[in-house]
C-alpha atoms as one frame of an Amber mdcrd trajectory, in Angstrom:
protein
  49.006  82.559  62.271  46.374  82.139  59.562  43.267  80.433  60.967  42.710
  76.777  58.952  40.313  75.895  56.295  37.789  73.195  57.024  40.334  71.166
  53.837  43.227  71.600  55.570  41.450  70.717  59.232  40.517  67.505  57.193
  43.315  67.163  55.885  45.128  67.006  59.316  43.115  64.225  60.359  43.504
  61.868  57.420  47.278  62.159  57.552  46.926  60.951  61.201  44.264  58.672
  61.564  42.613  56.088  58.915  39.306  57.265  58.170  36.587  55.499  56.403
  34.257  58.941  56.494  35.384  61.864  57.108  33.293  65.398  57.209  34.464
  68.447  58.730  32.259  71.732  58.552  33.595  74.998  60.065  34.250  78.993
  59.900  37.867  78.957  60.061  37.841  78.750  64.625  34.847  76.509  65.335
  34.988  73.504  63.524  32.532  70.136  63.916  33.932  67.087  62.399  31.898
  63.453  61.949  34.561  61.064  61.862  34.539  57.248  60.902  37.559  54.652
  61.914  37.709  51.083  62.816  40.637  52.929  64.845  37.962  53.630  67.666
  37.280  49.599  67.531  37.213  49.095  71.374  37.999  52.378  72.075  35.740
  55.013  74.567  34.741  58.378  73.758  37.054  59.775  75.157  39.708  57.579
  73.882  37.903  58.039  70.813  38.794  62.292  70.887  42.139  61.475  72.199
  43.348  59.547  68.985  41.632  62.744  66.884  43.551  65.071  69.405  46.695
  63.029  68.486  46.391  62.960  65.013  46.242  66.644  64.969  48.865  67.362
  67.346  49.986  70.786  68.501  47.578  72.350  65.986  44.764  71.460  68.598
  46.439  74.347  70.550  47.916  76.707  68.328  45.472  76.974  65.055  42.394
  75.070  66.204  39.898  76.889  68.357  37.219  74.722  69.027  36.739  71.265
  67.860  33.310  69.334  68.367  33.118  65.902  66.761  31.123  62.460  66.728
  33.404  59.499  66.688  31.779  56.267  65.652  33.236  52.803  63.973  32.145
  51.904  60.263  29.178  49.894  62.475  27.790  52.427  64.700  28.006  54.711
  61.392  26.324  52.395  59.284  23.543  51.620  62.282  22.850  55.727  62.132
  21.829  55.632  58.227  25.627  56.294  56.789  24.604  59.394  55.237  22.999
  62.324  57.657  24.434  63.668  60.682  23.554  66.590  63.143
């Protein structure tokens, strides 16, 4: 199975989750995504990486390697400067 692009990794995740900001950076097996959703309203970090672990269902296993990502609501983003991340 071909390994995904960092598009098509981004594009998983908008088709399962809303997403006010979305970036996903990546080499085709490691991937690090910053994702923004009033969908983690309420939610844990964990709960957080479950609903991104949902969205992209069994591609987590079979295509997607390794996954690192920063969930935050529009708020938290827009308290970190809305524009920079790690």
């Amino acid at each position: 199975m071909a390994e995904p692009t960092v598009a098509e990794v981004r594009g998983y995740i908008q088709a399962g989750l809303p997403c006010e900001h979305l970036q996903v950076e990546g080499d085709g097996r490691h991937f690090f995504a910053t994702i923004v959703s009033s969908a983690f309203e309420g939610l844990n970090r964990v709960r957080r990486h479950q609903r991104v672990y949902a969205a992209l269902g069994d591609r987590m296993r079979e295509q997607i390697h390794a996954l690192s990502m920063k969930t935050l609501t529009p708020a938290e983003y827009s308290a970190q400067g809305a524009t920079h991340h790690p």
